[in-house]
Backbone and ligand atoms as CSV (ligand in chain L), in Angstrom:
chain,resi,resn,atom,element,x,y,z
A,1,UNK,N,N,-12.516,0.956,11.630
A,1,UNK,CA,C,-11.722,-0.265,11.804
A,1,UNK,C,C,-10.326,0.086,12.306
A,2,UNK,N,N,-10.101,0.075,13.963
A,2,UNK,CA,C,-9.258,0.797,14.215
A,2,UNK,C,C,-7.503,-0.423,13.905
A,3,UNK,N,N,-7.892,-1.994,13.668
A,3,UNK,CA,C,-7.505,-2.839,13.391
A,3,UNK,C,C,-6.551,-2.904,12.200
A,4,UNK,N,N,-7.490,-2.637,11.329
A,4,UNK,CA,C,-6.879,-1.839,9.934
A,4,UNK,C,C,-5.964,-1.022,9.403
A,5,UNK,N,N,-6.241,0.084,10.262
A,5,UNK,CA,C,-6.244,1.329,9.958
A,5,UNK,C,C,-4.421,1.517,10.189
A,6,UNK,N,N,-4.436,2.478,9.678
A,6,UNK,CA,C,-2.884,2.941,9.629
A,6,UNK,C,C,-2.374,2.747,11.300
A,7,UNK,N,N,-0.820,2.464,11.548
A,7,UNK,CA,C,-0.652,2.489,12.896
A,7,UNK,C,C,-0.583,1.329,13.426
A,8,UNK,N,N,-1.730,0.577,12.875
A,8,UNK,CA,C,-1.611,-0.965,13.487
A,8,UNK,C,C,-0.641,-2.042,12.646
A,9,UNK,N,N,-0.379,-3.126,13.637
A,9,UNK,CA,C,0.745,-3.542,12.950
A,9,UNK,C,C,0.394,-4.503,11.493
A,10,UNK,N,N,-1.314,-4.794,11.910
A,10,UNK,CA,C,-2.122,-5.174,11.016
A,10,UNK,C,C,-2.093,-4.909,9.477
A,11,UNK,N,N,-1.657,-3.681,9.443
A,11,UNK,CA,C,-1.860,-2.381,8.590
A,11,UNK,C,C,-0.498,-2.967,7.369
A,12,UNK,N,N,0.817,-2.642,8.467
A,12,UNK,CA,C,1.740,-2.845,7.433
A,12,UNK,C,C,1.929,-4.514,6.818
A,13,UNK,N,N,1.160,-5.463,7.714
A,13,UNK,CA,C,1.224,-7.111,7.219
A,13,UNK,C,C,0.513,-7.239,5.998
A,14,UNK,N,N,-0.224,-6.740,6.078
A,14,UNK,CA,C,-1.834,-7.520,4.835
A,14,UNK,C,C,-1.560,-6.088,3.725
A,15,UNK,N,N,-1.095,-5.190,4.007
A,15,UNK,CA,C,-0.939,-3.989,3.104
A,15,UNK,C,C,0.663,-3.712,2.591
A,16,UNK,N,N,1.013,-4.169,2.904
A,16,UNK,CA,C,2.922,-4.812,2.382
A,16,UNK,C,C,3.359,-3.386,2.602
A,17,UNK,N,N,3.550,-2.939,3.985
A,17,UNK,CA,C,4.060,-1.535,4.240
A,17,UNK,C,C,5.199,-1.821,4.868
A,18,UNK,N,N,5.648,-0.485,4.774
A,18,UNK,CA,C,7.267,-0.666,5.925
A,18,UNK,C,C,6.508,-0.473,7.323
A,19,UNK,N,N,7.077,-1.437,8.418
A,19,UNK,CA,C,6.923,-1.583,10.173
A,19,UNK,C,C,6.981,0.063,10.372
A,20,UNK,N,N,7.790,0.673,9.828
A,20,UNK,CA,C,8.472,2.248,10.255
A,20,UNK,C,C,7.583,3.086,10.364
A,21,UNK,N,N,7.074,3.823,8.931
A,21,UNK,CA,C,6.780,4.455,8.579
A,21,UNK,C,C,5.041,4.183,8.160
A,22,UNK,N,N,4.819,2.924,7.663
A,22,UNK,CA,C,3.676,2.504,6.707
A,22,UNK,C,C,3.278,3.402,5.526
A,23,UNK,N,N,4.159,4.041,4.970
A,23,UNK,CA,C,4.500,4.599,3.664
A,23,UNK,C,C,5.192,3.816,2.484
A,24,UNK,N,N,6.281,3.614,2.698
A,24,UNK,CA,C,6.905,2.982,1.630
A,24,UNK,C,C,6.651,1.245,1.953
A,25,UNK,N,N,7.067,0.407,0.204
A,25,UNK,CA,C,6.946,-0.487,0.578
A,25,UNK,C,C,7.720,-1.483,0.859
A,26,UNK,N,N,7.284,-2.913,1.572
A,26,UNK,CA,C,8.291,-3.783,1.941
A,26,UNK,C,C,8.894,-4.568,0.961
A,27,UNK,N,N,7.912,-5.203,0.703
A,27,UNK,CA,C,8.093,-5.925,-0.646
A,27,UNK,C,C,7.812,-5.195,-2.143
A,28,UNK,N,N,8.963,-5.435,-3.389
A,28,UNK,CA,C,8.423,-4.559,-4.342
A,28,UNK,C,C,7.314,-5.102,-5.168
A,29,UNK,N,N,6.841,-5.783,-5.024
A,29,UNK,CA,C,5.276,-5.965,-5.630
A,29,UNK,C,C,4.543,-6.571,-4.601
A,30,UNK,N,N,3.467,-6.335,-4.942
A,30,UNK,CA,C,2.304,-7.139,-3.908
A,30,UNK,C,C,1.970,-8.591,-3.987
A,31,UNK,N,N,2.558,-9.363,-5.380
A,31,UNK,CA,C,2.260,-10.164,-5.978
A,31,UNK,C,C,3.350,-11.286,-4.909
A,32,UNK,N,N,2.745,-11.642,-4.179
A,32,UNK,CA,C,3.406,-13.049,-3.894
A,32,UNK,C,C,4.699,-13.909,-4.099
A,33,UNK,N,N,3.949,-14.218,-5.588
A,33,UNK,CA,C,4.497,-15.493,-6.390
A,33,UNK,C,C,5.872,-14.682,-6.899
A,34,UNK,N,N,5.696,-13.784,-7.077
A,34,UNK,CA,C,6.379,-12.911,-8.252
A,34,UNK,C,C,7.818,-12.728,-6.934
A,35,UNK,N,N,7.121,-12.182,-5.967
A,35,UNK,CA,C,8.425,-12.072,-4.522
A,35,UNK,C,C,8.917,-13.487,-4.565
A,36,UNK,N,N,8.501,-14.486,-4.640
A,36,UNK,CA,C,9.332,-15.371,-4.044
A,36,UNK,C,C,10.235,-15.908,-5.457
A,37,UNK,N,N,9.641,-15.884,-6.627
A,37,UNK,CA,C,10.825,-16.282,-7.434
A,37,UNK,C,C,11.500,-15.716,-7.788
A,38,UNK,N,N,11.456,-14.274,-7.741
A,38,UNK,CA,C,12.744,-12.783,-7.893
A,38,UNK,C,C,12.999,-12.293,-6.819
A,39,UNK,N,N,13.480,-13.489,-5.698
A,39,UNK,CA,C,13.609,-12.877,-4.527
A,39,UNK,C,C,14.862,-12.389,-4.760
A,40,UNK,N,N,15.948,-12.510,-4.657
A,40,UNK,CA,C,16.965,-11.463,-4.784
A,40,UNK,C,C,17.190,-10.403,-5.570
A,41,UNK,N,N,16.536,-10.256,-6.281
A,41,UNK,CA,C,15.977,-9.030,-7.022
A,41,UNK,C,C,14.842,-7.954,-6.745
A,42,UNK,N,N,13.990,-8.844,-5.845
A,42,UNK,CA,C,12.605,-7.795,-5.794
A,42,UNK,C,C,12.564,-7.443,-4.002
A,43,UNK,N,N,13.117,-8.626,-3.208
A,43,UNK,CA,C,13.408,-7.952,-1.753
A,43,UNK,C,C,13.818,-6.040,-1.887
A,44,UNK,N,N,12.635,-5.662,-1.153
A,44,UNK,CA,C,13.457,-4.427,-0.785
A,44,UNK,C,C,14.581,-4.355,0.504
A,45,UNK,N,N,15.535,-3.748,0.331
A,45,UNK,CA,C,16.557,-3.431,1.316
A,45,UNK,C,C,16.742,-2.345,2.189
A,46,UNK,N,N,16.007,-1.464,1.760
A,46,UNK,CA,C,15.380,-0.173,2.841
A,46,UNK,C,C,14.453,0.570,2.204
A,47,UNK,N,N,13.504,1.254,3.113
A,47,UNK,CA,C,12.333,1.478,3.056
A,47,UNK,C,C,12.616,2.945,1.890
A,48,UNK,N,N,12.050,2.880,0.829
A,48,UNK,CA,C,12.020,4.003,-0.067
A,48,UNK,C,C,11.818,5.794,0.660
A,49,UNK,N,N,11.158,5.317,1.686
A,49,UNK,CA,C,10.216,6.675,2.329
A,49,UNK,C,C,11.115,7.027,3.959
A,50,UNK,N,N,11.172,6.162,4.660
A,50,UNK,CA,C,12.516,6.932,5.768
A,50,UNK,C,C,13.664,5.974,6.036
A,51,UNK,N,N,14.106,5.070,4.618
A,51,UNK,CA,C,15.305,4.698,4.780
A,51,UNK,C,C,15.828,3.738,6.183
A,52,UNK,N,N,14.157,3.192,6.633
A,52,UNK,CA,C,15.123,1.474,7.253
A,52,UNK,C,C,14.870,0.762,6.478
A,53,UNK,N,N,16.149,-0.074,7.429
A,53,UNK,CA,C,17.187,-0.527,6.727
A,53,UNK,C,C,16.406,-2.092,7.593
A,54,UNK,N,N,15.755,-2.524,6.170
A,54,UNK,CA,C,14.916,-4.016,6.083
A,54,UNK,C,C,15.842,-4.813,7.353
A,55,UNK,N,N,16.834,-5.435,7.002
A,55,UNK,CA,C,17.712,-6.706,7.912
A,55,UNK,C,C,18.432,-6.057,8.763
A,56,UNK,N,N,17.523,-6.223,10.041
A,56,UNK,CA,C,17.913,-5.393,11.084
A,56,UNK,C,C,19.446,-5.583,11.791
A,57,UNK,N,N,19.832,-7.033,11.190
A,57,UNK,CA,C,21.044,-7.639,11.573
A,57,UNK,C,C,21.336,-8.916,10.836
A,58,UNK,N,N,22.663,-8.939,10.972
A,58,UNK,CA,C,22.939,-10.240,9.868
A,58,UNK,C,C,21.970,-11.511,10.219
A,59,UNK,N,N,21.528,-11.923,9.287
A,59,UNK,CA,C,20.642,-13.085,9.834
A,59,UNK,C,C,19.407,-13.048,10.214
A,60,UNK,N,N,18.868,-12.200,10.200
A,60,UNK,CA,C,17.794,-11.670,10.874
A,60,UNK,C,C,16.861,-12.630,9.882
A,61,UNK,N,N,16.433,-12.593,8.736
A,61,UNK,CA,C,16.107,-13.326,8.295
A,61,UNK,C,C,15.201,-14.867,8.783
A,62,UNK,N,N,16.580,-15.561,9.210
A,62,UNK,CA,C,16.282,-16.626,9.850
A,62,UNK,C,C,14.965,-17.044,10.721
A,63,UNK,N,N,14.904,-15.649,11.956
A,63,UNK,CA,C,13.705,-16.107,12.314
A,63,UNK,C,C,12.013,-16.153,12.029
A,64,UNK,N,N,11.966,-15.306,11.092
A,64,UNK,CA,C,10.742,-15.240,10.016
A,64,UNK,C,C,10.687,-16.960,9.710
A,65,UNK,N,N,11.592,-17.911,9.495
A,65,UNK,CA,C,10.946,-19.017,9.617
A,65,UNK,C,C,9.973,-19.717,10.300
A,66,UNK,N,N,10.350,-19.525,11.849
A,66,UNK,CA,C,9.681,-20.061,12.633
A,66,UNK,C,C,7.977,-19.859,12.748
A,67,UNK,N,N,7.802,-18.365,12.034
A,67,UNK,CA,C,6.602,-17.789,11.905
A,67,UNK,C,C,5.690,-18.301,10.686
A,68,UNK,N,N,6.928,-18.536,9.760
A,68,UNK,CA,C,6.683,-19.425,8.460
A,68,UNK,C,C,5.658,-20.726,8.952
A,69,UNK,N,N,7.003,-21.292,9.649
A,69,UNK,CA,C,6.536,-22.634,10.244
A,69,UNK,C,C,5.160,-22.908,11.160
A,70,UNK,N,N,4.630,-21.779,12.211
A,70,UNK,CA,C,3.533,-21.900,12.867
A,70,UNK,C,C,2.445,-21.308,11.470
A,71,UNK,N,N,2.936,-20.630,10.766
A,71,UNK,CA,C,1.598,-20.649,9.608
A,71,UNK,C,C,1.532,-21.791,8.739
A,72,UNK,N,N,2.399,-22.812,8.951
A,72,UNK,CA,C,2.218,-23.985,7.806
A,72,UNK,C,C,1.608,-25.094,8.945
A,73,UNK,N,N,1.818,-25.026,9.881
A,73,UNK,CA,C,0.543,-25.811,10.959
A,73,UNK,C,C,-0.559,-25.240,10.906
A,74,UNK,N,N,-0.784,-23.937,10.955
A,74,UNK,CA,C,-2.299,-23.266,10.891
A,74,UNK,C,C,-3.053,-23.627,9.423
A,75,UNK,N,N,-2.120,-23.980,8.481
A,75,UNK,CA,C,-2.783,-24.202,7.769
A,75,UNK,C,C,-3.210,-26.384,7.482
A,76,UNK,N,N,-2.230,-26.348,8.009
A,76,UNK,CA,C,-2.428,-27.824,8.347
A,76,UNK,C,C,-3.398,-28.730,9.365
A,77,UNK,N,N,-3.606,-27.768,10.290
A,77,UNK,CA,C,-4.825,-28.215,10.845
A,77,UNK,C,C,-6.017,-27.759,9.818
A,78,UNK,N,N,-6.381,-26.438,9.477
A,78,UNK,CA,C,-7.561,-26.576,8.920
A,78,UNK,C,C,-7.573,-27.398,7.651
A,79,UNK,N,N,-6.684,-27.931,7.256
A,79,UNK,CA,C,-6.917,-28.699,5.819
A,79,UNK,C,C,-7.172,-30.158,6.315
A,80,UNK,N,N,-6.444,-30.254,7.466
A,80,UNK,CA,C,-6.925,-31.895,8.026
A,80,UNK,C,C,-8.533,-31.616,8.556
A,81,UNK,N,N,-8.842,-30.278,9.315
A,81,UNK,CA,C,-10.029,-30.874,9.837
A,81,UNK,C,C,-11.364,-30.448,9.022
A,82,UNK,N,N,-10.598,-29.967,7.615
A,82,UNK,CA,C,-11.659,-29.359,6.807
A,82,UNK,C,C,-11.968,-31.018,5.634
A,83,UNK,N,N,-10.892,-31.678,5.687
A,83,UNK,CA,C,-10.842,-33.083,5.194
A,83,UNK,C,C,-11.549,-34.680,6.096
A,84,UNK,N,N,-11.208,-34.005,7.044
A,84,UNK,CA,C,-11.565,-34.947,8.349
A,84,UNK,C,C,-13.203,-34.910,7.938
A,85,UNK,N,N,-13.673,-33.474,8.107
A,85,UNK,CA,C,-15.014,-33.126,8.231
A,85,UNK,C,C,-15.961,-33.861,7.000
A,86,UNK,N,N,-15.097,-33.370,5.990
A,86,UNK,CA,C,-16.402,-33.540,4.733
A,86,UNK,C,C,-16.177,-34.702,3.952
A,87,UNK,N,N,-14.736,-35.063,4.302
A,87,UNK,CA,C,-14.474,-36.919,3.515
A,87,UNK,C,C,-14.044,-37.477,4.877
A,88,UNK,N,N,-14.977,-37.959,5.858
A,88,UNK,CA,C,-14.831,-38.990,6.635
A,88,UNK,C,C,-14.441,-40.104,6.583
A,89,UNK,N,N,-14.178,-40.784,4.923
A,89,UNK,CA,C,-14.102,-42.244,4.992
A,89,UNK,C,C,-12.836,-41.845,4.281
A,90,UNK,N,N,-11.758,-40.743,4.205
A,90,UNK,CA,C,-10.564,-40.639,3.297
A,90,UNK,C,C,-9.397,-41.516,3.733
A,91,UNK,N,N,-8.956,-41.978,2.571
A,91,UNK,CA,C,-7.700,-42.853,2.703
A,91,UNK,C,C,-6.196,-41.640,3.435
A,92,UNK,N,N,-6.032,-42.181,4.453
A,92,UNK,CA,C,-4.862,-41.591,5.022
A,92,UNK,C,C,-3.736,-40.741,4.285
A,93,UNK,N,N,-3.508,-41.482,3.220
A,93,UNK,CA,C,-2.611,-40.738,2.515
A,93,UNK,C,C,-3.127,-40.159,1.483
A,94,UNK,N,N,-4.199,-39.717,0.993
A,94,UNK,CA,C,-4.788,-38.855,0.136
A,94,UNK,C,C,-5.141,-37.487,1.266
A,95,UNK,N,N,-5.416,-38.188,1.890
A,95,UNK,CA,C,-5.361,-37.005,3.182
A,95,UNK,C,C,-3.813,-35.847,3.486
A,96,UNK,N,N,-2.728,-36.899,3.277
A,96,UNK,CA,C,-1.937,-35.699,3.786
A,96,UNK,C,C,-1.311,-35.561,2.351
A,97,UNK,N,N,-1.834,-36.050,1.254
A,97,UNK,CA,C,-1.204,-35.281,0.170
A,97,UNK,C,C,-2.071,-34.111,-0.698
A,98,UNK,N,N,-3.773,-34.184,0.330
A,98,UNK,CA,C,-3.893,-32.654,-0.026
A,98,UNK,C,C,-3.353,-31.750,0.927
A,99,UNK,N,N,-3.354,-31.925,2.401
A,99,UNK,CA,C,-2.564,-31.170,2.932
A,99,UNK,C,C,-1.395,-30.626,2.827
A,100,UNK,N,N,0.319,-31.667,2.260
A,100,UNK,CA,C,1.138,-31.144,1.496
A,100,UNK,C,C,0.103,-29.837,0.628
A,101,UNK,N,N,-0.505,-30.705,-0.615
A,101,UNK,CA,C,-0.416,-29.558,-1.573
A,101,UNK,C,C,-0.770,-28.177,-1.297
A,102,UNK,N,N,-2.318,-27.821,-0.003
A,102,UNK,CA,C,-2.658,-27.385,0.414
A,102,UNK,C,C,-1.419,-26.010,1.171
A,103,UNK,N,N,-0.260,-26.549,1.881
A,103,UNK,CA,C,1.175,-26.219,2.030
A,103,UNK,C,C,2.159,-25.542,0.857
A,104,UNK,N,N,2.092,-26.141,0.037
A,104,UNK,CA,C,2.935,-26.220,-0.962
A,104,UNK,C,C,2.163,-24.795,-1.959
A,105,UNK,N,N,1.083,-24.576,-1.842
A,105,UNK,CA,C,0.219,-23.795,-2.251
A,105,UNK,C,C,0.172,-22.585,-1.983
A,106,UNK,N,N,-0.127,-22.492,-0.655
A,106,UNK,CA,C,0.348,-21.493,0.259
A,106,UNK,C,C,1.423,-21.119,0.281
A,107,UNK,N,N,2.729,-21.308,0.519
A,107,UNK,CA,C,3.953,-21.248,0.677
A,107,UNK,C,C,4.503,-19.747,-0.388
A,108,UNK,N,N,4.149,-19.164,-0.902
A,108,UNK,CA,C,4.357,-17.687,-1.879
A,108,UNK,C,C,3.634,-17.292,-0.825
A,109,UNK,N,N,2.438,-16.988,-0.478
A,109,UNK,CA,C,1.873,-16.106,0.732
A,109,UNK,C,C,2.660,-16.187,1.975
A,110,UNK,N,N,2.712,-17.615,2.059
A,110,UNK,CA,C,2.941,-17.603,3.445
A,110,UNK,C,C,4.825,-16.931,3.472
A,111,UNK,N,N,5.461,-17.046,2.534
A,111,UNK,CA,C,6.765,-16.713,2.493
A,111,UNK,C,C,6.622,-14.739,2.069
A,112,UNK,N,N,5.836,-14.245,1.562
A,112,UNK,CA,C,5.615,-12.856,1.857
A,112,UNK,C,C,4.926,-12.473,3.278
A,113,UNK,N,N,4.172,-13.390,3.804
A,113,UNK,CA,C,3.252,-12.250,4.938
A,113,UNK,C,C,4.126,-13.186,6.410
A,114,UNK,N,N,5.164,-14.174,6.162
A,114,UNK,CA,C,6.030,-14.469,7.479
A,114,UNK,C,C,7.081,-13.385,7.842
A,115,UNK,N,N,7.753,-12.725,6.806
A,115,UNK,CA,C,8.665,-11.755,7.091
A,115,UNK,C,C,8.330,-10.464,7.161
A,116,UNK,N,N,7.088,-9.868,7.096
A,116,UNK,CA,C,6.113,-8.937,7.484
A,116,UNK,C,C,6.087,-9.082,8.900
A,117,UNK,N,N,5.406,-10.505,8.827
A,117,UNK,CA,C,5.074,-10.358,10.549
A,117,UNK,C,C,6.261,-10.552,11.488
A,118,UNK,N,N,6.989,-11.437,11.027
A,118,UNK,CA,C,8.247,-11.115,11.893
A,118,UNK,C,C,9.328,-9.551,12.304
A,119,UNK,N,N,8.933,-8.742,10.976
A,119,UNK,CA,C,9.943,-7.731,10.956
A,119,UNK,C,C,9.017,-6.471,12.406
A,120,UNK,N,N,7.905,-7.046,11.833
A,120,UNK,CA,C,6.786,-5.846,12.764
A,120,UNK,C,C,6.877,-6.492,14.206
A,121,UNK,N,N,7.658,-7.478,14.889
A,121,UNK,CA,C,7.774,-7.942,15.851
A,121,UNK,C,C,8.767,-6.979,16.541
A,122,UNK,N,N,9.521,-6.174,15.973
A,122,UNK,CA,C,10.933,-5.686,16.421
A,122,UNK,C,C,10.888,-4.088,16.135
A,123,UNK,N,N,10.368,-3.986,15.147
A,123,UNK,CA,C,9.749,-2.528,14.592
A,123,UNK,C,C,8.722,-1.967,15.102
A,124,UNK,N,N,8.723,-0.482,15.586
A,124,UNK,CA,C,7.671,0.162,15.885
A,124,UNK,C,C,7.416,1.372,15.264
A,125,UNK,N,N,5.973,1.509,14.955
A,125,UNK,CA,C,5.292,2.641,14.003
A,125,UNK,C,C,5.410,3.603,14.971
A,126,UNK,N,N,5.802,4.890,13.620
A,126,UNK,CA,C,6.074,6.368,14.110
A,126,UNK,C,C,5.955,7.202,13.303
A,127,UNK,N,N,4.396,7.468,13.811
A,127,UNK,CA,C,3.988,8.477,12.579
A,127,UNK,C,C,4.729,9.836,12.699
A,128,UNK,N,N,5.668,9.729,11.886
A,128,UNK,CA,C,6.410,11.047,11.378
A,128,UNK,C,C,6.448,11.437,10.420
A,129,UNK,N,N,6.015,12.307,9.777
A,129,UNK,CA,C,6.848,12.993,8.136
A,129,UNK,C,C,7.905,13.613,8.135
A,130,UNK,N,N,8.606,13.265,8.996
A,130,UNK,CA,C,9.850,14.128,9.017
A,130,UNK,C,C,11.288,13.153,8.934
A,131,UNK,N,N,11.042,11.928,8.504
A,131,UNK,CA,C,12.269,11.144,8.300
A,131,UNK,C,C,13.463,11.703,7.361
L,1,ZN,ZN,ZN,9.506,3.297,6.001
């Protein structure tokens, strides 16, 4: 699974690695929920293993939203057309208040694996042991 496998950018998203190295980690637990309510406490700020330095620039931050944001449509279409599909006769607004929740649900994942994928947008893997 060359997809997987170390190297790909795949690798450090779904496996909470540093973009750098894919040694140390990004986030200090794997746990989601746990990142987003000790976020100023559990954000790592540079990589334990060759020392980058997470916020590549002031603000940087910021655009991990937008990535946020196209994963809260991805998930919004399939909850409408997974609702559409199997309750055909659903009242409109029971409709988008499983979708909210459906959102609202997601939102610990989706707020750990948006700033993954954004950071690996700018970052490139280099397999070195010599940091
Ligand atoms: Zn690293």
């Amino acid at each position: 699974m060359r997809l997987l496998s170390k190297g790909s950018k795949m690798y450090s998203v779904l496996f909470n690695k540093c973009p750098k190295c894919h040694i140390g980690k990004f986030w200090a637990t794997n746990n989601p929920i746990k990142n987003m309510l000790l976020n100023s406490k559990n954000t790592c700020q540079k990589c334990e293993y060759c020392s980058l330095d997470y916020e590549l620039e002031i603000g940087f931050w910021y655009g991990s939203m937008y990535v946020s944001y196209a994963i809260s449509v991805a998930v919004m279409v399939v909850f409408w057309t997974l609702t559409s599909l199997f309750f055909p006769l659903i009242n409109i607004f029971n409709e988008i208040l499983i979708i909210v929740l459906a959102i609202l649900l997601a939102s610990p994942i989706n707020y750990h694996i948006s700033r993954l994928i954004w950071i690996n947008f700018f970052v490139k893997y280099i397999p070195n042991d010599t940091y």
